[in-house]
LUMLUM-882887 format. One record per residue: residue in one letter; x, y, z of N, C-alpha, C, O in turn. Coordinates in pm, whole numbers, plus 32768, in hexadecimal, padded with zeros to 4 digits. Atoms other than C-alpha are relative to their C-alpha. Example, Ala and Ser with C-alpha at 12.3 -4.5 7.8 and 13.67 -1.06 7.14 Angstrom:
<recs>
a80597F89800084CE7E3E830C805A8078800080C280768042/s7FAE7F897FFA85577F9682CA7FB3806D80497FE680DC805A/
</recs>
This chain:
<recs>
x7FED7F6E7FFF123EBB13BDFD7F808043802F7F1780158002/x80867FCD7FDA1135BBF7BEAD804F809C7FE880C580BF7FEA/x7FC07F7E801D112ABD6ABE5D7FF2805E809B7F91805780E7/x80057FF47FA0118DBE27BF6C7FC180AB80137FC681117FCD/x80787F7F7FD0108FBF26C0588017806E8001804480888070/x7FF67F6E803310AAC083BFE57FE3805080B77F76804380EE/x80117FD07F9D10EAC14DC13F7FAA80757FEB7F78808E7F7E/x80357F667FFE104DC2ACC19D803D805F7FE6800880CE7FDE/x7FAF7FA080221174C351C14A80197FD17F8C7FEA7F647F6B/x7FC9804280611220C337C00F808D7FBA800E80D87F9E7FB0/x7F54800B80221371C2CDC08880397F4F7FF780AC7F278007/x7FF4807A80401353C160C0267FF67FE47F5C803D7F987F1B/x7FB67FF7807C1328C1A0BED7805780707FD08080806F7F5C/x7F7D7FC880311423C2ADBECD80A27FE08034811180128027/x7F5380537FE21536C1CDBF5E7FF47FC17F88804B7FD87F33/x7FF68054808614ABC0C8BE3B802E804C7F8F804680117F25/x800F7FCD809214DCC1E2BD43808480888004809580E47FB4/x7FAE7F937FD915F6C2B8BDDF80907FDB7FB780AD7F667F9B/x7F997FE8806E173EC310BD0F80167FC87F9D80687F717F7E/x8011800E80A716DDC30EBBC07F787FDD7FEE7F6C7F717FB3/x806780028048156DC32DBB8B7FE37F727FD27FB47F5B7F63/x800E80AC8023155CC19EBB8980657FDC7F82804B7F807F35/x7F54802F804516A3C171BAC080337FC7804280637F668008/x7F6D80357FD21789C105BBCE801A7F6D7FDA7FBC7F217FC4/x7FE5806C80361835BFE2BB6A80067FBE8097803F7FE780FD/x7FFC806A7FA217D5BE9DBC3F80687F9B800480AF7FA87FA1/x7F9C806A803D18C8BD6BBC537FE97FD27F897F7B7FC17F54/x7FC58030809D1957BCF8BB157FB380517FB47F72801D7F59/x80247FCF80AA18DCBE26BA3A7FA0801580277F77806A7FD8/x809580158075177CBE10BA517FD6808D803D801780B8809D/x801C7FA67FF316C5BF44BA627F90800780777F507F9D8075/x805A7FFE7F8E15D1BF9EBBAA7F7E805B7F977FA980AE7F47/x807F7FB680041457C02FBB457F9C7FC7805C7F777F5A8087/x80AC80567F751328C037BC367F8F803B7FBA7F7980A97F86/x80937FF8802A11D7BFF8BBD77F8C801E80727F827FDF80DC/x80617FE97F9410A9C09FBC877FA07FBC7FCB7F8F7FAE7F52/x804C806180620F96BFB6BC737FA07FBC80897FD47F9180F0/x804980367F780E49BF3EBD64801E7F817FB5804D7F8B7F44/x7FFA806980180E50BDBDBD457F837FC97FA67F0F7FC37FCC/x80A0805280310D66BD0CBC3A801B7FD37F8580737FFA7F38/x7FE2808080570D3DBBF8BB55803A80537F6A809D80337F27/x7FC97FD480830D69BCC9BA2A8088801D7FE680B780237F74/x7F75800880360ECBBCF5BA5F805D7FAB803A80CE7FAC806B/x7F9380A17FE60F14BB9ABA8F80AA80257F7B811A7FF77F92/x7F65800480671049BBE7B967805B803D805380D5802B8057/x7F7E7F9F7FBE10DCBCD7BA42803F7F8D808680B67F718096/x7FB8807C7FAB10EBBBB3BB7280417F857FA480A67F4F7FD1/x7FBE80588038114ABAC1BA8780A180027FC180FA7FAE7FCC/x7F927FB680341258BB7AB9D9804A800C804880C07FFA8027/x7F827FFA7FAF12FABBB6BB0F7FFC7F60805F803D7F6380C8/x7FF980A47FCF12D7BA29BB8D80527FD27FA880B57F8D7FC0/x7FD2806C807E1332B9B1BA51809B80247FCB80E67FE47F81/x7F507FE380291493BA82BA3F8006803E7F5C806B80467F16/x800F7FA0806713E4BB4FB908803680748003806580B97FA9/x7FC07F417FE4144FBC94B99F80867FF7800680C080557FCF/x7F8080607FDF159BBBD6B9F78052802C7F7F80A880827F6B/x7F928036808E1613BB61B8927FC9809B7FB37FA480807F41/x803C7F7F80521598BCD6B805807580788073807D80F08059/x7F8E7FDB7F9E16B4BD46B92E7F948088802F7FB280FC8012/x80657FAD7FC01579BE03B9DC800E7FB880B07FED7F4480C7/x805C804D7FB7155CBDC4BB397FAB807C80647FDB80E28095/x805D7FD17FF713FABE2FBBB07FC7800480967F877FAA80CD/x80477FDD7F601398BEBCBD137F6080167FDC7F4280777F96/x809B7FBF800511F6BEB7BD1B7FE5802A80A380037FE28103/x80347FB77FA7116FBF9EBE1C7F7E800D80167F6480807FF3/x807A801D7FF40FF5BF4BBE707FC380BA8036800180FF8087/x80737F85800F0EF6C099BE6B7F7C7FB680367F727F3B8041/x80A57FE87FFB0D8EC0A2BEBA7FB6801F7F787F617FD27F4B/x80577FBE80660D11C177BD8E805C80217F8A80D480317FA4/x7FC57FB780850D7FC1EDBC1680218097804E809280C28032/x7FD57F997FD50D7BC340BCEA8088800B806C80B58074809A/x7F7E80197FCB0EA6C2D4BD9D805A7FC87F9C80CE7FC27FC6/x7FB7805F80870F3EC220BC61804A80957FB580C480A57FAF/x7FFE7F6F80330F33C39CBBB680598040803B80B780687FF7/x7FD17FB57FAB0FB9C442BCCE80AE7FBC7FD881037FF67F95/x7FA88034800510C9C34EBCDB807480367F8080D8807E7F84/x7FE97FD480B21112C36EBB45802F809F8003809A80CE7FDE/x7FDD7F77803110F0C4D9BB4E8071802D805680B9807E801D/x7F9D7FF57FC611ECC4F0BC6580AB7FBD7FD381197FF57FDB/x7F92805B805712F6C418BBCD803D7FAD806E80B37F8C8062/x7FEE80757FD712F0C323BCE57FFA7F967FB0805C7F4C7FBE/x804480738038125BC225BC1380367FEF7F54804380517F0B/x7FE87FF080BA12BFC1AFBA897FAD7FEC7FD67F9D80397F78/x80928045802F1177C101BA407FA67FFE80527FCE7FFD80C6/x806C80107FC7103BC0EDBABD7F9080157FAF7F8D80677F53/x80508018805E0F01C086BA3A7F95804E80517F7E805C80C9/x805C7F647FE50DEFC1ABBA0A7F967FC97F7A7F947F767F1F/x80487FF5807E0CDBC202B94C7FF8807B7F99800580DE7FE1/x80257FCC80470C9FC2DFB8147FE080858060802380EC805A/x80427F767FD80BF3C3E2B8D7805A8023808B8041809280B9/x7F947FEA7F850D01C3E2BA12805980617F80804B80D97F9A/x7FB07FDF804B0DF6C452B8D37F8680C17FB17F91813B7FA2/x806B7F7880550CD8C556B8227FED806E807D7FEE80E9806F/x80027FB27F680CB5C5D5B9A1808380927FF58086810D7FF9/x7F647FC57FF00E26C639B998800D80657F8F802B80DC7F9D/x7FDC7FCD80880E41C69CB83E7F9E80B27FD87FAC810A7F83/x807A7F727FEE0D0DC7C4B897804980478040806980AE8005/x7FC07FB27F960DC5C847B9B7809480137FAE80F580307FF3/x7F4D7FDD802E0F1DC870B8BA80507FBF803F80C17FEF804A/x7F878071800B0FCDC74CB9237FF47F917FA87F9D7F3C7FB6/x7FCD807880411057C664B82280557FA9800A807C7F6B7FA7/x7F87805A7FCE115DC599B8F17FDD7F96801780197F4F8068/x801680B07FD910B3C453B8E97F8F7FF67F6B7F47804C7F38/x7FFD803D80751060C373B7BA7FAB7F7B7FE57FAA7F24803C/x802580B27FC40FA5C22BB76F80727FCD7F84809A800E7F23/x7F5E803C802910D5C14CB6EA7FB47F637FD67FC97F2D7F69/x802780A6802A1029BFE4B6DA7F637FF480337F2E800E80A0/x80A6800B7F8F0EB4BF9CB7037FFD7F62802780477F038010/x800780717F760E32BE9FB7F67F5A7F9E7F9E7F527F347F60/x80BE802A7FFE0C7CBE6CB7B27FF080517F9C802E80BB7F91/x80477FB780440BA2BEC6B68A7FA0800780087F5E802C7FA7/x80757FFA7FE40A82BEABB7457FFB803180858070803480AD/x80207FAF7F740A12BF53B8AB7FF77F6F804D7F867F3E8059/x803F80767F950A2BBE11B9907FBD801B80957FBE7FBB80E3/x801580027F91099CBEA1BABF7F727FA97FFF7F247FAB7FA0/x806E805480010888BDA3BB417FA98027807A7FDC804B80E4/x805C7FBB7F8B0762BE08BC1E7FAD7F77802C7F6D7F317FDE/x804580247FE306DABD41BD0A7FEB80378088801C808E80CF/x806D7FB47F9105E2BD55BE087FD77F9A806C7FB47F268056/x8041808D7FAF0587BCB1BF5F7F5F7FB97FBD7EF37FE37F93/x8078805C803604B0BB94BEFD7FA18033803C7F6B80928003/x80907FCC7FB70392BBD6BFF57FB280947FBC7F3D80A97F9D/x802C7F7480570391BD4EBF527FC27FEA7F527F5A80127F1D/x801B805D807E0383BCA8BE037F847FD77FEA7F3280107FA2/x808680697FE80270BBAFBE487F868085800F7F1C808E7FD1/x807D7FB87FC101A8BCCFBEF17FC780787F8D7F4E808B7F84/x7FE87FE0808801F3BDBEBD967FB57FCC7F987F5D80007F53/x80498044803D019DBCBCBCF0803A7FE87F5D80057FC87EF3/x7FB3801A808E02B5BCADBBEC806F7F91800E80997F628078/x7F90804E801F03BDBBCBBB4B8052800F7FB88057807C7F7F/x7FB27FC2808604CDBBA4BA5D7FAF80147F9D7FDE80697F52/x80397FFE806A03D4BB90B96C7F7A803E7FE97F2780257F93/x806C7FA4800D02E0BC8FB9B8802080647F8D8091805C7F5C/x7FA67F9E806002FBBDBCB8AF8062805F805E806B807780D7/x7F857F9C7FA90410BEA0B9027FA0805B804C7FB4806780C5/x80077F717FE8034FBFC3B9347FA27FD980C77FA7801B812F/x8044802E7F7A0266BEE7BA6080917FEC80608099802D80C8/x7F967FEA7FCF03C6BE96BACB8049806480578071804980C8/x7FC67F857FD80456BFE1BB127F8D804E80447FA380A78096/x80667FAB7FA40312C064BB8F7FD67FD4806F7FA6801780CA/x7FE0806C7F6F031ABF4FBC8B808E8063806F807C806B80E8/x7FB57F8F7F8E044EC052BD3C7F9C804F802B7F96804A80A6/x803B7F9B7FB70351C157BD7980027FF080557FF77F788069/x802780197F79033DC1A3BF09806E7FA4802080597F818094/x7F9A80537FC60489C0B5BF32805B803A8037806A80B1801B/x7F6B7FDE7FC905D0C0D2BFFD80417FDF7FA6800C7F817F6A/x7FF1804A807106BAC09CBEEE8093802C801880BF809E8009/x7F4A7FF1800D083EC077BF1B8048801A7F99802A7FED7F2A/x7FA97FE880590948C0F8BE6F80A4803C802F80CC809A8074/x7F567FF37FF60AC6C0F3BE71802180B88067803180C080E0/x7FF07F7F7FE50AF7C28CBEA67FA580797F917F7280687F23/x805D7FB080670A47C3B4BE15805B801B7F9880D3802C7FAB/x7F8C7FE0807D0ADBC3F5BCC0801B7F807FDE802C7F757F64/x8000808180740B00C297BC607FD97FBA7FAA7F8680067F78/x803E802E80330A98C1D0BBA27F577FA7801B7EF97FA07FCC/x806780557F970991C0F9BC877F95808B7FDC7F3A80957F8A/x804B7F767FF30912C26FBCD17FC7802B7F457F5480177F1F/x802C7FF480880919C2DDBB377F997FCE7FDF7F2D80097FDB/x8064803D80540864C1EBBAA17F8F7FD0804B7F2F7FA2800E/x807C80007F9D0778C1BFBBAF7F9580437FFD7F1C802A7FF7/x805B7F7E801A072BC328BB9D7FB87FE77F577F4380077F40/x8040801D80770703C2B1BA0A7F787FBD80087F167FDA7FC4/x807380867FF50610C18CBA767F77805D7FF67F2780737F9C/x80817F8B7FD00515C292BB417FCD80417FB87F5780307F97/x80337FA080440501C397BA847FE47FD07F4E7FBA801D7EF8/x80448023809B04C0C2C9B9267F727FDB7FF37F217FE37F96/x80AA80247FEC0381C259B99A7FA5805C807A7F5B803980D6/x7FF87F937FBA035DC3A9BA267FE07FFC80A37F6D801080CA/x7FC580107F5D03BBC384BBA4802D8064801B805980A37FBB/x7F977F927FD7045CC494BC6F80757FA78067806A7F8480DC/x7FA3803B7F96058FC3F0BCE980298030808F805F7FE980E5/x800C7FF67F870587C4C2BDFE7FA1803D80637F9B808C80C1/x80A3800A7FAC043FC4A4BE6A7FB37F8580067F6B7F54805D/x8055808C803A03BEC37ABDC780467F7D80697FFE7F1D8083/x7FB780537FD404E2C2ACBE9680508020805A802C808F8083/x7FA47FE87FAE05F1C2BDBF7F80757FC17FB980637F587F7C/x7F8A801F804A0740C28EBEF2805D7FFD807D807A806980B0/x7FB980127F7D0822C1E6C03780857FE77FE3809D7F727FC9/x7F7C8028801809A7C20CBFFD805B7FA5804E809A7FE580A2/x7FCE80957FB80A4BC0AAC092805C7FE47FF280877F8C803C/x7F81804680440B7BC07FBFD980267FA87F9C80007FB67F28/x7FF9808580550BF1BF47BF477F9A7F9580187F4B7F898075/x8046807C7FFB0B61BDFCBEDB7FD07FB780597F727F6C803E/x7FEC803B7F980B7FBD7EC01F7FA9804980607F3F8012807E/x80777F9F7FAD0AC6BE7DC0F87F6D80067FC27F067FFF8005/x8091801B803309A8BE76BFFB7FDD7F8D7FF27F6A7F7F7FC7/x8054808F7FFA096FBD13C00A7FE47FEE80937F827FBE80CB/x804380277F3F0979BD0BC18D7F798053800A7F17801B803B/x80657FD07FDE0883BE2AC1847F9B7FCD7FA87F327FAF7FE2/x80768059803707ABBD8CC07B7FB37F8B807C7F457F9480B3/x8036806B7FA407A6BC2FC1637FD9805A80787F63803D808D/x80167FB37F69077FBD0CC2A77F67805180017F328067806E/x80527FD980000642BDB9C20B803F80B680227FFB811B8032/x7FC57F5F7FF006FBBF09C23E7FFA806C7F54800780E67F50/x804B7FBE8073069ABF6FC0C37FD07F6A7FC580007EFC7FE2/x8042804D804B05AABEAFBFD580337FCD7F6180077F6F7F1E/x7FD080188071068FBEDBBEA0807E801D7FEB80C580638032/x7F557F8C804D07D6BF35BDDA80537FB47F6E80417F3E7F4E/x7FF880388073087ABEFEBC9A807B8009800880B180768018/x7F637FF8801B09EDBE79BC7B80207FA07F967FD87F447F6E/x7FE5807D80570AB6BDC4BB8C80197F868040806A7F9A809B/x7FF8805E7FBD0AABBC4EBC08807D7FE4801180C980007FB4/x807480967FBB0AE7BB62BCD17FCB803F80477F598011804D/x80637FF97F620A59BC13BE097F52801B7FB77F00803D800C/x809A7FF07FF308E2BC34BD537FC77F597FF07F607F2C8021/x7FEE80857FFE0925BABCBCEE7FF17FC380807F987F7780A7/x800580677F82097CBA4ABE2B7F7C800180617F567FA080A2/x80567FE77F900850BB0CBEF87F767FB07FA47F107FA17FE6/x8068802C800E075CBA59BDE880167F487FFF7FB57EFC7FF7/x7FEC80807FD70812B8F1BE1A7FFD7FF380B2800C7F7E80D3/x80077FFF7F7907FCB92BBFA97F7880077FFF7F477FDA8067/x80887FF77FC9068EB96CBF7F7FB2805E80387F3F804B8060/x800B7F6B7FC80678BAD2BFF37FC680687F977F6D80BC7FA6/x80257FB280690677BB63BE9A7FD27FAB7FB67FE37F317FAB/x80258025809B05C2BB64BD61802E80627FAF801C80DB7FBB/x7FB27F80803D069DBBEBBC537F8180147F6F7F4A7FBC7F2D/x804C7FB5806705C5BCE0BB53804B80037F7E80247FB97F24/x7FA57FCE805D06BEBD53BA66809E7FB5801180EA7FC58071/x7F9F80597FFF07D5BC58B9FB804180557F9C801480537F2A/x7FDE7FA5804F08A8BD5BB966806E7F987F7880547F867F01/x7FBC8064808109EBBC54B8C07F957FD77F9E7F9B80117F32/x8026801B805708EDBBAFB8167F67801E7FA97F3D7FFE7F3B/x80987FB98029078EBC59B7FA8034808E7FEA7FD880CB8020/x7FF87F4D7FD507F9BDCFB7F77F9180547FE97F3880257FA2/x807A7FAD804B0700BF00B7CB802B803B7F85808C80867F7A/x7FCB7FE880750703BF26B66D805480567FFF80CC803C8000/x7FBD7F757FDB0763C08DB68F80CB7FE37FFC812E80167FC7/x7F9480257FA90881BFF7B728806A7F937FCE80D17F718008/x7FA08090806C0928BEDAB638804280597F89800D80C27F63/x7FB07FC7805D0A25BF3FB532802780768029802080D57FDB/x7FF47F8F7F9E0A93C03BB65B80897FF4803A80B07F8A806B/x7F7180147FC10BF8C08AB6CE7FEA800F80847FF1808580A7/x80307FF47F7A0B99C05BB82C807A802980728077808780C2/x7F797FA07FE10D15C071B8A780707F937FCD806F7F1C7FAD/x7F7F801A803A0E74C061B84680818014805E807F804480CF/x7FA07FDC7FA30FBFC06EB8BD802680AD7FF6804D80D77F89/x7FBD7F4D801B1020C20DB8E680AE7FE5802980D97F8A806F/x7F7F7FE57FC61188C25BB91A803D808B7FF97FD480CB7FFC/x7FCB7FA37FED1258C39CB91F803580077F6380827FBA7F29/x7FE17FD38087125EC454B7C8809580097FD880C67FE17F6E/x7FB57FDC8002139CC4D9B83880767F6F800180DA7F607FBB/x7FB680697FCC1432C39CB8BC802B7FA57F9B80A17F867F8D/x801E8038804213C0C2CCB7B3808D801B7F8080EF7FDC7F56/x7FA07FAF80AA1470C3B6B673809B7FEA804080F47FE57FEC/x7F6F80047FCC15C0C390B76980307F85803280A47F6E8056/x7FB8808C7FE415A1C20FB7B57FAA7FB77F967F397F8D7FAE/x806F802A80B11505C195B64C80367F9E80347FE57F6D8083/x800F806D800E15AFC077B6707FD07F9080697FAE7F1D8050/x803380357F961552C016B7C47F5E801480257F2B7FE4808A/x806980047FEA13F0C085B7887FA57F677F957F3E7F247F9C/x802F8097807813DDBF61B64E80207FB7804A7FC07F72806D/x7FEB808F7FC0147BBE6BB70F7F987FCA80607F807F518060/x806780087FC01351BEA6B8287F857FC37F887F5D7F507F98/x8055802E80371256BE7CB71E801D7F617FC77FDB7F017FF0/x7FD480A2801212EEBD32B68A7FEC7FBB80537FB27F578029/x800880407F9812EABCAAB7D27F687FF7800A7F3A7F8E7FDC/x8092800C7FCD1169BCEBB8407FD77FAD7F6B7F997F447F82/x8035804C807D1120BC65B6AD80087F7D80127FA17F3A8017/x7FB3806C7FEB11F6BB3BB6E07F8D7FAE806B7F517F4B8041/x801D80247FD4114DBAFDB8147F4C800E800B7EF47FD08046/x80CB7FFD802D0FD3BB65B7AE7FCE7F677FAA7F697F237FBB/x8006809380540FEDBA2BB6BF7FDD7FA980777F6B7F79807C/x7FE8807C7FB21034B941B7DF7F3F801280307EE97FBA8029/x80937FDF7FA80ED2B9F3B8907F9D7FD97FB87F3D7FA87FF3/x80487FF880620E24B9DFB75E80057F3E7FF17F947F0E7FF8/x7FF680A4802B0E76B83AB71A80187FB180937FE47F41809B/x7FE380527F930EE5B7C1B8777FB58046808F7FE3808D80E8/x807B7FD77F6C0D9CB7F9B98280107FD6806F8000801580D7/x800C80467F770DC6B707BA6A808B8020804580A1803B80BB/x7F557FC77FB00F57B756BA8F8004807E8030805480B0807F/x7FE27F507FFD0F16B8B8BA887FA9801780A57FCC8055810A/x804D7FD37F710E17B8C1BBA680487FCE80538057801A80B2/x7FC380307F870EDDB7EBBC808069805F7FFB806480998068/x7FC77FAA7FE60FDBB8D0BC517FFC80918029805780D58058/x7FDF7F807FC10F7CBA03BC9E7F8B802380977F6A809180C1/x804F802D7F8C0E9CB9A1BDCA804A804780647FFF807A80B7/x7F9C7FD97F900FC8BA26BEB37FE680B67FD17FC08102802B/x7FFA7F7380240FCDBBA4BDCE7F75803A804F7F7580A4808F/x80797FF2801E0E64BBA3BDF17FAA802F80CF7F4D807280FC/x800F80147F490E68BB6ABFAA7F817FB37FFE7F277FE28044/x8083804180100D41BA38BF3780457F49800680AE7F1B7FD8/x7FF8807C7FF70D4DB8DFBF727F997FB97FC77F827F437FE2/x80AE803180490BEDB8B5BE9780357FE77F65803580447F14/x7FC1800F805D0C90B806BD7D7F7E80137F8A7F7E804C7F1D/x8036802280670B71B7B2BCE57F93809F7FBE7F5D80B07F51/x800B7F4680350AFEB95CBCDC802A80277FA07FF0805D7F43/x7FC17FE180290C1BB97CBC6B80357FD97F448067800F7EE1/x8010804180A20C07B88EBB417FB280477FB27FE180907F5A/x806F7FDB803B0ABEB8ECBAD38001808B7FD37FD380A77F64/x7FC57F8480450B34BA5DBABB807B801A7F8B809B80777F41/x7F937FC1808D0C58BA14B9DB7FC27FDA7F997FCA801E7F33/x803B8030806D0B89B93AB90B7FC280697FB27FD680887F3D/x80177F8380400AC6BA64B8F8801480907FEF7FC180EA7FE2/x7FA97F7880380BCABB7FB8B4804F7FA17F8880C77FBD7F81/x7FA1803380390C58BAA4B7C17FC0805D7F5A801B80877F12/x801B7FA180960B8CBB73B65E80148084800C802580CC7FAA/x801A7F847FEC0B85BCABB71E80BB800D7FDB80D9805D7F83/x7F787FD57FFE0D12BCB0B727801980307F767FE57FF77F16/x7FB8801580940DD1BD48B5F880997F907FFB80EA7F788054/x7F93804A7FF00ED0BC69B59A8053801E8006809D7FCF8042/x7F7F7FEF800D0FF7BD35B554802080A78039808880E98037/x7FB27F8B7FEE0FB9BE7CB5DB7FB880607F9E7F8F80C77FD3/x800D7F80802F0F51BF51B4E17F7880397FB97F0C800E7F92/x80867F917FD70E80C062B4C87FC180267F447FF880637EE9/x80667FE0807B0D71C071B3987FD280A97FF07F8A80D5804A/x801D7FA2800B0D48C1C7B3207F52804380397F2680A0807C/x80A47FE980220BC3C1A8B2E37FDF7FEC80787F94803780B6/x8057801B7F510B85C105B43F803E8067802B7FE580B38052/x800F7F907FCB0C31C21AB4B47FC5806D80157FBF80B0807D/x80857F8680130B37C318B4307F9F7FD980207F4880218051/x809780427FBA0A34C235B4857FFB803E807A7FB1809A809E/x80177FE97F3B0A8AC23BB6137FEF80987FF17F8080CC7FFE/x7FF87F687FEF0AE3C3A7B5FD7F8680617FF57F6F80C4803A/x808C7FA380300975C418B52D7F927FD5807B7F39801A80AE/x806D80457FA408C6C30EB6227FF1801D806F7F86802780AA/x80127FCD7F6E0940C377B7607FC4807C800E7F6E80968062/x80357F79800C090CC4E3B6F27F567FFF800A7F2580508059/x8088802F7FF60781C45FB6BB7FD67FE280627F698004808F/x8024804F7F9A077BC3B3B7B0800F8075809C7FCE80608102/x7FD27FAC7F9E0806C4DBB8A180267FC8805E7FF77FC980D0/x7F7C802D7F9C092CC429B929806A806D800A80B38079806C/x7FB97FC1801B09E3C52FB89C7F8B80C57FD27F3980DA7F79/x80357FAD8027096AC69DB8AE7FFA805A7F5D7FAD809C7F17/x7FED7FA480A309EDC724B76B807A7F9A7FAD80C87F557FEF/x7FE6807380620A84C64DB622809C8005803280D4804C8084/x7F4D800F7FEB0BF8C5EEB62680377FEC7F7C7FDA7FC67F35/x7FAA800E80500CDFC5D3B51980317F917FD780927F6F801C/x7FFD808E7FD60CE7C45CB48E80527FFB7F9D803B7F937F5F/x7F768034806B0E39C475B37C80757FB2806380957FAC80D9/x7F69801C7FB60F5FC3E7B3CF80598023803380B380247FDF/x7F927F997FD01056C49DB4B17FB2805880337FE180C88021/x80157FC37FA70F5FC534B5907FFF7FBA806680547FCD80BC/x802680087F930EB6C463B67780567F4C8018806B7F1E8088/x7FD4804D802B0F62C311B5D580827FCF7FB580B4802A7F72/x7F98801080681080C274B51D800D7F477FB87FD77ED97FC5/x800680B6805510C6C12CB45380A580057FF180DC7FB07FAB/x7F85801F80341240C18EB46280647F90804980CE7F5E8020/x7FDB806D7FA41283C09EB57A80037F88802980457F4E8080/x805180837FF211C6BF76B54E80347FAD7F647FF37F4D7F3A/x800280598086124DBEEFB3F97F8880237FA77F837FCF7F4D/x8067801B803C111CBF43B35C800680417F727FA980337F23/
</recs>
């Protein structure tokens, strides 16, 4: 199964999602929903789930529609192309400022920030840092860099701008912030020397420091910045509205990704070979080494901790991911009514 390339228009996922708001009934019963979603190891459950005939026996069947950015994921969501798509905390607090409440987080994904930063080696070497320099030599090693990132407003961009300005930087002075796209464009421009840095969730910072190009700084799965651990980093969102009018087809989705988070969580070597095709990678062994390490960051079942919720919410606010606080009860920005929990 590979998820298929999100055009310039929307009218590929509004054929996937056309008469009935991702209701229509597919052969034998099963229900149609499309997921907006860039490709990456962390939601090996969601490729597995639909390999494994999880979405299947739950009478789901699941169109994924490949994105670039959470700012296309949103868009998607808030439009009601999309049933799911995985966002962050502050994509939802965004919305929720401007007086929209039509999108939800329904199942979480990460409780930690996995984005991983690395840096061309040669830049590195010349810096004069490692993984195991202190953070703060770390991050002050960007000063004066080219430094990739997905799109402005993302995440890459966010916490980037966090990095700079904690060890007081002007992110837009101190650096250049180069918008590239996906995983794939920032690893060519990494190897190409076309920027010196960028921070994604693996494999592509993996692969550019097993090719020899990069040295990765910040191993987010399993080192994170403190700051940054016991952090709802992202979850699945879905349609508030959608959700309260297909309850039972929004549980059956969560069962499924649970079901199949287990397999991610105990079966590494099956899991990477399998989703090697979702992923557009033939670097098995990237690919391993990243599930190995998304395997603590994952939640197991989905659901959303009150307290870590106020955590992310007070932290990002600190942190000025988020200009002004958000609302961290239940039934604003979150729910637990979907997930079994």
């Amino acid at each position: 199964m590979k998820a298929i390339p999100i055009l310039a228009s929307a009218a590929l996922v509004l054929a996937a999602t056309a008469c009935g708001g991702g209701e229509e009934a597919a052969s034998g019963g099963q229900k149609t929903i499309t997921i907006a979603s860039a490709p990456n190891v962390f939601l090996s459950a969601l490729y597995v789930a639909k390999d494994d005939g999880l979405f299947a026996k739950e009478g789901l069947n699941v169109k994924i529609v490949e994105v670039e950015s959470g700012n296309d994921s949103i868009a998607a969501l808030a439009s009601g192309d999309a049933q799911y798509a995985d966002v962050g905390f502050e994509d939802l607090a965004e919305l929720s400022k401007e007086g929209d409440d039509s999108v939800v987080m329904a199942h979480d994904i990460l409780d930690r920030v996995s984005l991983t930063l690395v840096m061309r080696k040669e830049v590195a070497e010349r810096k004069g840092v490692t993984a195991t320099s202190p953070l703060r030599d770390r991050l002050m090693a960007l000063k004066g860099l080219k430094i990739g990132i997905t799109s402005p407003g993302a995440p890459t961009d966010t916490y980037m701008r966090y990095y700079l300005s904690s060890i007081g930087l002007n992110p837009d002075r101190d650096a250049e912030l180069v918008p590239l796209g996906g995983g794939s464009q920032l690893l060519a421009a990494l190897e190409k020397g076309q920027i010196d840095a960028y921070h994604l969730s693996p494999p592509t910072p993996y692969i550019a420091a097993e090719e020899g190009f990069g040295t990765v700084l910040i191993d987010g799965p399993r080192n994170p910045v403190p700051e940054l651990d016991k952090f709802d980093y992202t979850a699945w969102a879905t349609s508030r509205q959608w959700a309260e009018e297909n309850k039972e087809t929004a549980q059956a989705f969560s069962r499924a990704i649970a079901a199949a988070t287990q397999k991610v969580k105990t079966q590494h070597d099956a899991v990477a070979e399998q989703v090697l095709d979702d992923l557009g990678t033939d670097d098995k062994a990237a690919v391993l080494r990243t599930v190995e390490a998304m395997e603590s960051a994952l939640s197991d079942k989905g659901c959303f901790d009150p307290a870590v919720v106020k955590r992310t919410l007070d932290t990002m606010l600190r942190l000025k991911i988020l200009e002004d606080g958000a609302d961290a009860a239940e039934g604003e920005l979150w729910t637990n009514d979907y997930n079994g929990c």
